[in-house]
C-alpha positions in Angstrom: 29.7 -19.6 0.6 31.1 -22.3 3.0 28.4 -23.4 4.9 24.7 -22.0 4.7 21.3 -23.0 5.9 17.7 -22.5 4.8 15.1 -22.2 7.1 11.3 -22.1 6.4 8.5 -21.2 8.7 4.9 -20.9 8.5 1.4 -19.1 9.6 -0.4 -20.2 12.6 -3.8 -19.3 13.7 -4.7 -18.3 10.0 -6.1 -14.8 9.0 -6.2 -13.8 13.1 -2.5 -14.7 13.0 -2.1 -12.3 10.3 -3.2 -9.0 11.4 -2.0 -10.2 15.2 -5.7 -10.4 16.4 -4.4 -12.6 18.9 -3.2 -11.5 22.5 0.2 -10.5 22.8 1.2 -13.5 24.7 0.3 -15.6 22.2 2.1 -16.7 19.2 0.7 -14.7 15.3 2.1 -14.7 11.8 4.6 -11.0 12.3 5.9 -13.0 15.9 6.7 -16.5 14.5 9.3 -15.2 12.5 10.3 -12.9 14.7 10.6 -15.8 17.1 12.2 -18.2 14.7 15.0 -15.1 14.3 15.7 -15.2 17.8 15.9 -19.2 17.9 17.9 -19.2 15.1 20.5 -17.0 16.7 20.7 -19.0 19.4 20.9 -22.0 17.9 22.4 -21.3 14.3 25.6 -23.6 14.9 23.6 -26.6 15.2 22.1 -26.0 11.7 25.3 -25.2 10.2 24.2 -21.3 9.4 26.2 -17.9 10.9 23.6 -16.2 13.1 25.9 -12.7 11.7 25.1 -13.8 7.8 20.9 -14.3 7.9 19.4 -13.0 5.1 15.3 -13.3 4.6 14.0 -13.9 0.9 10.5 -14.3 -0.1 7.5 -12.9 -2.5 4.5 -11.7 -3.1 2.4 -11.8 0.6 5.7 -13.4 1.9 7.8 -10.1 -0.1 5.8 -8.3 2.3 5.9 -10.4 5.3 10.0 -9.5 5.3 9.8 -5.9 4.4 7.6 -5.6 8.0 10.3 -8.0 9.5 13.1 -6.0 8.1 11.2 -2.5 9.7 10.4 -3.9 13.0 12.2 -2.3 16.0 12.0 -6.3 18.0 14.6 -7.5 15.3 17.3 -5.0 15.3 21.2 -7.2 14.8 18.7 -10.3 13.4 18.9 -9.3 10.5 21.7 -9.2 8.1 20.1 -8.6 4.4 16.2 -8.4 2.7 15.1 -10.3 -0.6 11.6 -9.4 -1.2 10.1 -10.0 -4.3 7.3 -8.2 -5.5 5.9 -7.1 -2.1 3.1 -4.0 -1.3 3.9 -2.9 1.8 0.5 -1.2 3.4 -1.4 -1.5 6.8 -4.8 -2.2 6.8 -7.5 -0.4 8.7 -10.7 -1.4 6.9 -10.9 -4.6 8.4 -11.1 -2.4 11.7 -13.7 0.0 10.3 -16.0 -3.5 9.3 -15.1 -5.1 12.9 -16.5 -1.6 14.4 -13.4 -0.8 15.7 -12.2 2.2 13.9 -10.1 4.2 16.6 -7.6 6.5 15.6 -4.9 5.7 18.2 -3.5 2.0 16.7 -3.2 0.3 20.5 -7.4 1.2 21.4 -8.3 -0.4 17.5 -6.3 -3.3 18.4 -7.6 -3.8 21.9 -10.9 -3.4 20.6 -10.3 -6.3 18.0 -9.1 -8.6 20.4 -12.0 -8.1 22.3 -14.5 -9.1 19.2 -16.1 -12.8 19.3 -13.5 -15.2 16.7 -16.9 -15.9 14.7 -17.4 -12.4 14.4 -14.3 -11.8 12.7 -14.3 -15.0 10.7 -17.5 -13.7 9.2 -15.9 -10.7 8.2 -12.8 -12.4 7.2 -15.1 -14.7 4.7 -16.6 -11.5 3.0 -13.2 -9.3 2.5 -12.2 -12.5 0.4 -15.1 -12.3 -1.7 -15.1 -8.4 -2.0 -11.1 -8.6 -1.4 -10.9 -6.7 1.5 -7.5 -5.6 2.7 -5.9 -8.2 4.5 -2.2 -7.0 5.6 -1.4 -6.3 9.7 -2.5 -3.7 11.9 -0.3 -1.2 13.8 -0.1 -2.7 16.9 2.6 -0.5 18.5 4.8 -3.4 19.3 5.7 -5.2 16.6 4.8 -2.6 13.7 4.9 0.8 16.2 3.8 3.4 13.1 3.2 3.5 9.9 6.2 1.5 7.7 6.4 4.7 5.6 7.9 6.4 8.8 9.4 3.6 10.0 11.2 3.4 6.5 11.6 7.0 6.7 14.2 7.2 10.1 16.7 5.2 8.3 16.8 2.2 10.4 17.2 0.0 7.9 20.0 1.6 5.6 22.7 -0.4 6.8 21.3 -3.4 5.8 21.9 -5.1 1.8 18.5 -5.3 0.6 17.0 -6.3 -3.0 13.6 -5.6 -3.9 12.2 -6.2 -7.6 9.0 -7.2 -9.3 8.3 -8.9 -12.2 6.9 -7.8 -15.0 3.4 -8.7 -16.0 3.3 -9.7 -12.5 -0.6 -9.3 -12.2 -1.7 -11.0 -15.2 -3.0 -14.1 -12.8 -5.2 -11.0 -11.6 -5.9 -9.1 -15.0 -6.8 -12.2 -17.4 -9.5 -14.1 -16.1 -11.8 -10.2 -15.0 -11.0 -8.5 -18.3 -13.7 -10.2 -20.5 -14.1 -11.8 -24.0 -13.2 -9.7 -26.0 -11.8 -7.4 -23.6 -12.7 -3.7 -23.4 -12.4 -0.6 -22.0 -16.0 -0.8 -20.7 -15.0 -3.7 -18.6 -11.7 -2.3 -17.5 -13.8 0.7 -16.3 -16.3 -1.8 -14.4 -13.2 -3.3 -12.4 -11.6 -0.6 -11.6 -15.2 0.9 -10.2 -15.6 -2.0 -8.3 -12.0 -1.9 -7.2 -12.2 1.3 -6.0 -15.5 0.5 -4.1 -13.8 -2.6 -2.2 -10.4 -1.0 -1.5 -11.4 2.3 -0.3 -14.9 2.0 0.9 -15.8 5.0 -0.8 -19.7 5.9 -0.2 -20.1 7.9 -3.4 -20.8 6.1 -6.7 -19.2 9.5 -8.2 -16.1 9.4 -6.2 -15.6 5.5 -7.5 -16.4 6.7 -11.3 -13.4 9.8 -10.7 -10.6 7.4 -9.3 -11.4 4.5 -12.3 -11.6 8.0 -14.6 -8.0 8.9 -13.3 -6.5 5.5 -13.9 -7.8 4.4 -17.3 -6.5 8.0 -18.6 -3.5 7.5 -16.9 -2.9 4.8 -19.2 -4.7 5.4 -22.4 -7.6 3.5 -21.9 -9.8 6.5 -23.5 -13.0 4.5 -25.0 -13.9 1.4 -26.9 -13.1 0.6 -29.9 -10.1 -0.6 -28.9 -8.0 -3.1 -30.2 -8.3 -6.0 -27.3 -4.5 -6.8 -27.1 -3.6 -3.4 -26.8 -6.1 -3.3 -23.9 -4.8 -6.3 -22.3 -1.2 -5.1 -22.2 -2.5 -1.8 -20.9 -4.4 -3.3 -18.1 -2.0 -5.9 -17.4 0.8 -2.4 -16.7 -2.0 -0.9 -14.8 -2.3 -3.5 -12.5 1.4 -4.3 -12.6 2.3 -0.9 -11.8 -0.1 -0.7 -8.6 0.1 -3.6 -6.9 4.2 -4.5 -7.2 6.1 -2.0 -9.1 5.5 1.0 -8.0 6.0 -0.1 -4.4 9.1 -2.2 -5.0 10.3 1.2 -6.3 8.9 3.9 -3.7 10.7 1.0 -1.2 14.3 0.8 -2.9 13.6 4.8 -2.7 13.3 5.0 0.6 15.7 2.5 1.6 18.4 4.9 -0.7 17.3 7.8 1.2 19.3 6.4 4.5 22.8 6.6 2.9 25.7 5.1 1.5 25.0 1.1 1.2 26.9 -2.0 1.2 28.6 -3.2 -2.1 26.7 -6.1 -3.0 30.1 -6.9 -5.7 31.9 -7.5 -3.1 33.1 -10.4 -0.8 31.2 -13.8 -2.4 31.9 -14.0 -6.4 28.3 -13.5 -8.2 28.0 -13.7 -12.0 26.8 -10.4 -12.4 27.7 -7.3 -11.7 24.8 -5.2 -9.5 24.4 -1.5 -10.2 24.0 0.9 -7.3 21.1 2.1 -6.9 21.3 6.2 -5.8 18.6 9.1 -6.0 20.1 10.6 -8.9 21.1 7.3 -11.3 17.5 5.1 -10.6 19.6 2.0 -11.7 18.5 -1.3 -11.5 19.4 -4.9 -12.9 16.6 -6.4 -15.4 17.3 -10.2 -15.1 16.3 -11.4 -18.3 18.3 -13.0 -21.4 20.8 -11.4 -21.8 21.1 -9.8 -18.2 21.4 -5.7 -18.7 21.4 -2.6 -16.5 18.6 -0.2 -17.2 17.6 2.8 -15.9 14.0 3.9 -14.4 12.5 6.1 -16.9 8.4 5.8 -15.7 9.0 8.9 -13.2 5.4 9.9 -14.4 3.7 6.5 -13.4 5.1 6.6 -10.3 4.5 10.1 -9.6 0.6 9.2 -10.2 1.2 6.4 -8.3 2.4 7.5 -5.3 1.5 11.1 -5.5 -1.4 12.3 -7.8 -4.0 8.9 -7.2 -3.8 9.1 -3.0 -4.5 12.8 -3.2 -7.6 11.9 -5.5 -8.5 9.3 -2.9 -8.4 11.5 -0.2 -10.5 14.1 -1.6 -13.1 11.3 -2.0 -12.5 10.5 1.4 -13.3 14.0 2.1 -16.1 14.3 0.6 -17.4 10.9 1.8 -17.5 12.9 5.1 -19.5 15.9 4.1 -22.0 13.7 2.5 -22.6 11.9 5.5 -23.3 15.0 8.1 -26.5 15.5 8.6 -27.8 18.8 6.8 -28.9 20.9 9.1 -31.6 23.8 8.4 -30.9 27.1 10.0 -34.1 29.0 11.2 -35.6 31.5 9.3 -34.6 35.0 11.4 -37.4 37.3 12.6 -35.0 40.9 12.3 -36.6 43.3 10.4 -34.9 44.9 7.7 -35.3 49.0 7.0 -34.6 50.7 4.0 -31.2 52.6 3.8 -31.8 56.3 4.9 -30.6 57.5 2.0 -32.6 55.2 -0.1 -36.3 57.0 1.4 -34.6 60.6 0.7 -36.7 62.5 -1.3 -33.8 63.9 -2.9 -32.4 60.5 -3.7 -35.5 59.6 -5.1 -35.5 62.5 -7.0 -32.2 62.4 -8.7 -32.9 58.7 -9.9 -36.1 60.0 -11.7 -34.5 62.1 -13.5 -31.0 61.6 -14.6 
């Protein structure tokens, strides 16, 4: 390229900034970068960048921080290409259910959090860390209007070059130091209980038991003895699988859905040559040594992933809701009840004696 530039920006406000607890005057983590997108346009010449070639890179929390720029509706012609690097695009709504503000229209939850005291929400800030409570922005109907799923979903963003990847044994930092010495299946089953308890906020110990059942089957980790590396590995694709594959792949689906795409092999000279990526070829690049183009062939992980482990979920959710009516007793009913008529016959009677 002749000229580029690199521009960095940061949070402000912490964890508030984050989920834009903050009024809408004032300046959160989703809006900086929005704002710096709009400064930079402005002022692009003066860092020696093209405001008509800005592409946005980052990973992990940052992956996701672009895929929600990238989906916005406020930075429509900002944006000229995605990077994001092992991102989990989500929205949460359990810190809203802790803060007592779980309303089912998006704008009345968010008023309702920016109407809670800041020490309030620290407090439960504090906790989600410990229990790992999800932290990821709310739908506030400005920035992020619905869900990214059906933001992804109307195409918006097909035009646009975009590269998404994870890397493998990406949650090991997460899978290592919980698994025990010597790992075993009875551990792995312990997390994934507790797991399930802290993600989904599931009120029956059952329901928390079924979802850990699902995904230790799901890949074969049946009961100890097992040998302890196998287990590792296991756990390590488990995890892997959940929290960056699988959605780097549901995105780069979604994103293919919209349409014919730009070919990244053409214009700059790159070393490599990219595969397209289409519904029916599932291509990607595996940048390793050597560099080689493989195709996805885990159709049944992501399948569970996507498909068969939030249908579980939501049956617990279900019956989370049943459990918690209160049961209510029916009174007993004073009606009489008479014999059939043809039950006191005589004749009936008669004919039962003797046949």
């Amino acid at each position: 390229m002749s000229s580029s530039s690199l521009l960095t920006t940061d949070w402000v406000l912490g964890d508030f900034s984050a989920r834009g607890l903050t009024r809408p005057e004032e300046i959160t983590a989703c809006m900086t970068s929005t704002g710096l997108l709009n400064g930079y346009e402005r002022n692009s010449e003066a860092f020696g960048g093209d405001p008509d070639l800005v592409t946005l890179i980052s990973d992990s929390a940052g992956g996701v921080l672009v895929e929600y720029q990238m989906i916005s509706p406020l930075n429509r012609g900002l944006i000229q290409g995605v990077i994001s690097v092992s991102e989990s695009l989500n929205v949460s709504l359990e810190f809203s259910k802790k803060a007592g503000c779980d309303m089912s229209r998006p704008r009345a939850r968010l008023f309702c959090l920016r109407t809670k005291d800041a020490q309030e929400l620290a407090e439960i800030r504090e906790e989600g860390l410990r229990k790992e409570l999800n932290w990821r922005p709310n739908i506030d109907v400005v920035f992020i209007p619905r869900h990214p799923r059906h933001l992804r979903g109307e195409n918006l963003t097909s035009p646009l070059p975009y590269m998404v990847g994870a890397t493998s044994h990406d949650s090991s930092i997460f899978t290592l130091p919980y698994a025990g010495n010597p790992p075993t299946v009875a551990r792995q089953r312990f997390n994934l209980e507790t797991y399930a308890s802290m993600f989904y906020q599931f009120k029956l110990k059952s329901v928390e038991k079924a979802v850990a059942r699902s995904l230790l089957h799901e890949y074969g980790l049946i009961q100890d003895p097992m040998d302890p590396l196998d287990i590792l590995t296991r756990a390590v694709q488990q995890n892997t699988d959940f929290l960056f594959g699988m959605p780097a792949e549901e995105s780069a689906r979604l994103h293919a859905a919209g349409g014919a795409k730009p070919d990244p092999n053409v214009g700059d000279p790159v070393s490599v040559q990219w595969p397209a990526y289409t519904a029916s070829s599932r291509q990607f690049i595996n940048l390793d040594t050597p560099t080689t183009v493989e195709t996805f062939d885990r159709e049944r992980q992501y399948l569970f992933a996507t498909e068969v482990l939030p249908a579980i979920v939501a049956v617990g959710k279900e019956a989370d809701i049943v459990t918690a009516r209160p049961r209510q007793c029916k009174p007993c009913s004073r009606r009489r009840y008479w014999t059939p008529r043809i039950l006191r016959c005589r004749s009936f009677n008669w004919l039962m004696r003797h046949d």
